[in-house]
RODO-2510 file (C-alpha; in nm, 4 decimals, decimal comma):
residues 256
     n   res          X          Y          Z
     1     x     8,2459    12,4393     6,7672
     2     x     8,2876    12,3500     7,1191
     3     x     8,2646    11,9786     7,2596
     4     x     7,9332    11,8595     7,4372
     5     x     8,1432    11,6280     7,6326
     6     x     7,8297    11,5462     7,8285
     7     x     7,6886    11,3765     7,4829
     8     x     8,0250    11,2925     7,3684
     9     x     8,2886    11,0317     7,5405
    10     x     8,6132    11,1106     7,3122
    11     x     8,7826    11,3707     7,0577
    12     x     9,0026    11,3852     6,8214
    13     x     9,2210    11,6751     6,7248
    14     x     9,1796    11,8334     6,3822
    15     x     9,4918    12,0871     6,2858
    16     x     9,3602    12,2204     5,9848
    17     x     9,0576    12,3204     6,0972
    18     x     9,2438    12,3961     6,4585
    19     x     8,9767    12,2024     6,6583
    20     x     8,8143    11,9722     6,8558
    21     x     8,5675    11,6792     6,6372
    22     x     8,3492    11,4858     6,8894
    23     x     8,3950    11,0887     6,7658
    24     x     8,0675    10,9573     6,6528
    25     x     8,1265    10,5934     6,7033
    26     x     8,4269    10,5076     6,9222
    27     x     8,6262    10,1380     6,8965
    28     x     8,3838     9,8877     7,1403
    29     x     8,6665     9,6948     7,2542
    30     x     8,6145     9,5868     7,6468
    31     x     8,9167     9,5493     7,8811
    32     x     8,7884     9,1070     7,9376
    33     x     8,8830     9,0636     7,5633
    34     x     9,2421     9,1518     7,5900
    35     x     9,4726     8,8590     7,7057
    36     x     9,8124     8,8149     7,7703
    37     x     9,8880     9,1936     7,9371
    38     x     9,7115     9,0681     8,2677
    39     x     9,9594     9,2890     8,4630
    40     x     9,9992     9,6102     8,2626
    41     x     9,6225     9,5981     8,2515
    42     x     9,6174     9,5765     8,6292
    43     x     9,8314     9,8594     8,6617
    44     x     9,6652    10,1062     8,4454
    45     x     9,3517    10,0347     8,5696
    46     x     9,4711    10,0885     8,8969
    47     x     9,6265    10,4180     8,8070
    48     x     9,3103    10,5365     8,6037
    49     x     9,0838    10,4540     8,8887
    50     x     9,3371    10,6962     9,1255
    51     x     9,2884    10,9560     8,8708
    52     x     8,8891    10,9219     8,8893
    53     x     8,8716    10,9501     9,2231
    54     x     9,1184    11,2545     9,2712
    55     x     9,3851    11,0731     9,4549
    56     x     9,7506    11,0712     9,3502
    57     x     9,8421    10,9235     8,9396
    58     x    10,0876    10,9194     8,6895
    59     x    10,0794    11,0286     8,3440
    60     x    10,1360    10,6888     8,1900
    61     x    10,3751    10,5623     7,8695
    62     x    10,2955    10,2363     7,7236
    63     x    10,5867    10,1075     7,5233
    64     x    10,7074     9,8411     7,3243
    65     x    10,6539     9,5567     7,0364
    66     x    10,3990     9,6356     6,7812
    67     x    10,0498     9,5179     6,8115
    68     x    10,0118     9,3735     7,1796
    69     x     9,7772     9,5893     7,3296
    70     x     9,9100     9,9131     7,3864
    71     x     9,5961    10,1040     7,2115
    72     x     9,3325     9,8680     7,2505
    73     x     9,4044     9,9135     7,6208
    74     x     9,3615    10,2286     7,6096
    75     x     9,0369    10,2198     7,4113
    76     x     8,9085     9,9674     7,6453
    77     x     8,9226    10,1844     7,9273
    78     x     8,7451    10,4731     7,8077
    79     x     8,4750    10,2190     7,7241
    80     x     8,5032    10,0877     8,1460
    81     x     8,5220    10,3827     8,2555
    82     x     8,3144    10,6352     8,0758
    83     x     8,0161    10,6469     8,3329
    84     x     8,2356    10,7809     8,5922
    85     x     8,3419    11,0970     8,3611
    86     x     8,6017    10,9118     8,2054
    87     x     8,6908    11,1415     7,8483
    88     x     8,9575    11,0469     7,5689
    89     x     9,1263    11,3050     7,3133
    90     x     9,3669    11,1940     7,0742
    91     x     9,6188    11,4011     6,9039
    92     x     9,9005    11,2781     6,6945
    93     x    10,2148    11,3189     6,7684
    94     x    10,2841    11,6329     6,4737
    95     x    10,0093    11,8114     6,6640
    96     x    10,1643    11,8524     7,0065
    97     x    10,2843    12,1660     6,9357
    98     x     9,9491    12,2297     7,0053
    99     x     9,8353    12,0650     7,3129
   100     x     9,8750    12,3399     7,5996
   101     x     9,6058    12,5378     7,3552
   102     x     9,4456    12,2032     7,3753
   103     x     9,4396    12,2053     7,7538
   104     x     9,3042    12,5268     7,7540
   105     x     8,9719    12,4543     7,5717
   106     x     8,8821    12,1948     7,8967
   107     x     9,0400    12,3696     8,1899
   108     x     8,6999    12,4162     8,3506
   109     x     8,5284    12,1314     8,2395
   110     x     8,3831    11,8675     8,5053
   111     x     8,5414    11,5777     8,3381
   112     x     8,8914    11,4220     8,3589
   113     x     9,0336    11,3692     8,0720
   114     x     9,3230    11,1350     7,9085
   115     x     9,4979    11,3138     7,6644
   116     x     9,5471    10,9783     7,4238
   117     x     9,8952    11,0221     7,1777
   118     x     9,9289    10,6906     6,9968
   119     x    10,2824    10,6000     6,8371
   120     x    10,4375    10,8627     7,0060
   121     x    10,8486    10,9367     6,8888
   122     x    11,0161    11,2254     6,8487
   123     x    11,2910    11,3786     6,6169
   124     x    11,5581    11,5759     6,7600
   125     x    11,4166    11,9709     6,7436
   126     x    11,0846    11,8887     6,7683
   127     x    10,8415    12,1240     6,8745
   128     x    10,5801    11,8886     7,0470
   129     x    10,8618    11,7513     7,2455
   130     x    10,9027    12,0817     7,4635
   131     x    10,5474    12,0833     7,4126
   132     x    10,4376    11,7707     7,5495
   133     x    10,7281    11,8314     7,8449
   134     x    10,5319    12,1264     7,9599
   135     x    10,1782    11,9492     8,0289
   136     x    10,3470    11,6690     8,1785
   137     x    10,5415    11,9089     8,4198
   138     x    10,4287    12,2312     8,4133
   139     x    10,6253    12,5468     8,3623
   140     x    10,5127    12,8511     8,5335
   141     x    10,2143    12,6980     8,5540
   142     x    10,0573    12,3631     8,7399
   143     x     9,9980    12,0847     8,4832
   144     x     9,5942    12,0466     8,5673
   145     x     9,5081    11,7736     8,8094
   146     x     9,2115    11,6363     8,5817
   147     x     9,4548    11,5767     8,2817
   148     x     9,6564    11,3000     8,2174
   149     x     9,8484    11,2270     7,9613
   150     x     9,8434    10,8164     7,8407
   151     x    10,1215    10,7996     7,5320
   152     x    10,1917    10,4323     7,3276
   153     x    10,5248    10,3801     7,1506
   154     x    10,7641    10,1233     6,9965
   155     x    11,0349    10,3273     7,1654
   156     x    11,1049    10,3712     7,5633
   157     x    11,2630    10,6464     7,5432
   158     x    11,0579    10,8136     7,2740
   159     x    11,3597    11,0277     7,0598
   160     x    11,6087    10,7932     6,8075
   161     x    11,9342    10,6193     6,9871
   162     x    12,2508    10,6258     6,7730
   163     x    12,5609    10,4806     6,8590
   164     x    12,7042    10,7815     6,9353
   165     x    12,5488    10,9145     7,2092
   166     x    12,6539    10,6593     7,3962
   167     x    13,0658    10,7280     7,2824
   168     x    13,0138    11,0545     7,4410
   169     x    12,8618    10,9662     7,7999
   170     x    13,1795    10,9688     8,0666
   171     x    13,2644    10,7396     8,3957
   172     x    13,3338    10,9938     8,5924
   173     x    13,4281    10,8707     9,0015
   174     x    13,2952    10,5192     8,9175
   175     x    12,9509    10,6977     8,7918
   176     x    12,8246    10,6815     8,4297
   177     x    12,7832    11,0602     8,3131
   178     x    12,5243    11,0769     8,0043
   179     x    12,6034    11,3707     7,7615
   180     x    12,3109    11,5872     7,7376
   181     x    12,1537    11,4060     7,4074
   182     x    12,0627    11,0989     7,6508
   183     x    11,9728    11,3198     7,9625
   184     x    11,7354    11,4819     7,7030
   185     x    11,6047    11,1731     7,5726
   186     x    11,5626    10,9871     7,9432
   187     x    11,4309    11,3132     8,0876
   188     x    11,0960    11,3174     7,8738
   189     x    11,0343    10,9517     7,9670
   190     x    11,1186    10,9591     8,3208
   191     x    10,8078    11,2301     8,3353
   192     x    10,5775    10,9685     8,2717
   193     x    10,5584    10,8231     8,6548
   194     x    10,4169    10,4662     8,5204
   195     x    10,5971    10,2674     8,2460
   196     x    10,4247     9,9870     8,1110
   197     x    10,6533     9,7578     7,8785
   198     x    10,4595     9,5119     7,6534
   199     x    10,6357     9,1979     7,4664
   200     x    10,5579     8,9683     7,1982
   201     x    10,3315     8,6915     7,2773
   202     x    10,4521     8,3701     7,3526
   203     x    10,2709     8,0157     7,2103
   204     x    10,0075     7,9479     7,4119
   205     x     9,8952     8,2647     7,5170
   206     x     9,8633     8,3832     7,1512
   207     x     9,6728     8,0101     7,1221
   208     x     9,4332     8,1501     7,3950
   209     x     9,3132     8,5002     7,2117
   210     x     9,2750     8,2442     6,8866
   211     x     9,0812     8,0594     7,0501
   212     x     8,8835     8,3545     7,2336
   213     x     8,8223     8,5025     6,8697
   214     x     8,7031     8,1004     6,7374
   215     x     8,4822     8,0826     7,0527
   216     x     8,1783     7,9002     6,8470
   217     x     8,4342     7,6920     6,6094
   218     x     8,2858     7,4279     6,5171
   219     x     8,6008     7,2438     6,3028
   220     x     8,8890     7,0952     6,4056
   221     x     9,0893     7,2978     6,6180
   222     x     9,4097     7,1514     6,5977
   223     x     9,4315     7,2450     6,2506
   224     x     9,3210     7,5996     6,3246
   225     x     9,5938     7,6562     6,5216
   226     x     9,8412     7,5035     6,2595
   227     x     9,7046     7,7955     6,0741
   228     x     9,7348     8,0547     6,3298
   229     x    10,0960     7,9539     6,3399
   230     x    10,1909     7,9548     6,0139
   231     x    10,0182     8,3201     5,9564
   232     x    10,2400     8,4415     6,2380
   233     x    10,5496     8,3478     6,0634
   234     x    10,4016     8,5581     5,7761
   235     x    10,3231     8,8578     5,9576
   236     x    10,6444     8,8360     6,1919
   237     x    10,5226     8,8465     6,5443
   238     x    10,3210     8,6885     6,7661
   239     x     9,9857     8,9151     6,8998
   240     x     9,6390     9,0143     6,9682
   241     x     9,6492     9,2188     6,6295
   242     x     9,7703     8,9582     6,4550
   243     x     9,5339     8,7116     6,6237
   244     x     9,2482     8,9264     6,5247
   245     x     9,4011     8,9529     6,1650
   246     x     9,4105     8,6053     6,1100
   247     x     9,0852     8,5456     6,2430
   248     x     8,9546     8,7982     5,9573
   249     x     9,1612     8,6668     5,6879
   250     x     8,9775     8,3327     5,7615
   251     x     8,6229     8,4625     5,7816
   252     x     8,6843     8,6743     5,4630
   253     x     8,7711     8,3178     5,2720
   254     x     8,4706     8,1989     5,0813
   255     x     8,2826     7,9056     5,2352
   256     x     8,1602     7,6007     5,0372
***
């Protein structure tokens, strides 16, 4: 069944059934409610905008800790930007193999359209690497100008670093000479031509989405953030997605 993208906003790509499934209800989140990426926000916007308008953009890579944004950006600006002709399909990252067939299915249609991989990383040998390498890049063929590619992942450079790849790179005339496992791995991420790196949170700003998510508390605040604290030392890290678990772990506690 082909997509009505005029009736539908986003995708998602099913293997076994080796298509397209419109969304029916996609995330609400609005680009105002996330805090502390004020710059990486900036820049994608500004690069999405480019895209919409059919000036120059980059296929984009959004890397780094877990749960500060990465997605939720995303998300958000499908939601921003949807009445322009904005379109979102996701496909995980076992399912690249399939994306130039992918491609195919919307070559003609009026749209542009951000081809959304969240988590992206790669094994050595994998197929959707060479995959997603050739809809970046092109081969033969010019990658389509009203396709983008928008990938999250915990790792910059996408594939696993060992140790030894690094033994085997060689100074060579006062220059550093990777061995091919590292040109590999630096090759697929230098094809995204904006790299957005997102950190943990520090105090206050992580403070600031708490008290975004409390905006009609009515207790005493000092001693909800006392608790925000101490359930980041739980969960590790310091971010919006643990802000926002916190803030249901408290509404979910039964009130006297």
């Amino acid at each position: 069944m082909n997509i009505n993208w005029a009736n539908s906003d986003a995708a998602i790509w099913r293997p076994q059934q080796q298509r397209l499934r419109a969304v029916i209800r996609t995330d609400p989140i609005q680009l105002d409610s996330l805090l502390g990426i004020e710059r990486q926000k900036t820049l994608l916007q500004q690069n999405t905008e480019a895209f919409l308008h059919h000036a120059p953009s980059n296929n984009a890579l959004l890397w780094g800790a877990r749960g500060c944004g990465k997605s939720s950006l995303i998300k958000a600006l499908l939601n921003h930007y949807r009445h322009l002709g904005l379109r979102v399909i996701q496909v995980e990252t076992q399912d690249l193999v399939q994306l130039p067939e992918i491609v195919d299915t919307i070559e003609r249609e009026p749209y542009h359209f951000i081809i959304y991989a969240d988590d992206l990383s790669f094994e050595r040998g994998d197929g959707g690497y060479r995959a997603l390498k050739s809809v970046l890049e092109g081969s033969i063929e010019v990658p389509p100008e009203h396709v983008r590619v928008y990938a999250t992942s915990n790792r910059r450079h996408l594939l696993p670093e060992q140790m030894a790849d690094n033994r085997d790179s060689q100074l060579v005339n006062g220059e550093i000479h990777h061995n091919d496992t590292i040109e590999e791995r630096i090759s697929l991420s230098d094809r995204f031509g904006l790299s957005l790196s997102f950190y943990p949170l520090d105090q206050p700003t992580y403070l600031e989405i708490i008290d975004s998510l409390f905006n009609d508390y009515q207790g005493d605040r000092s001693e909800l953030h006392r608790l925000a604290l101490r359930f980041t030392l739980e969960r590790g890290n310091k971010s919006g997605r643990t802000a926002r678990n916190f803030y249901n772990s408290l509404n979910a506690q039964p009130r006297h």
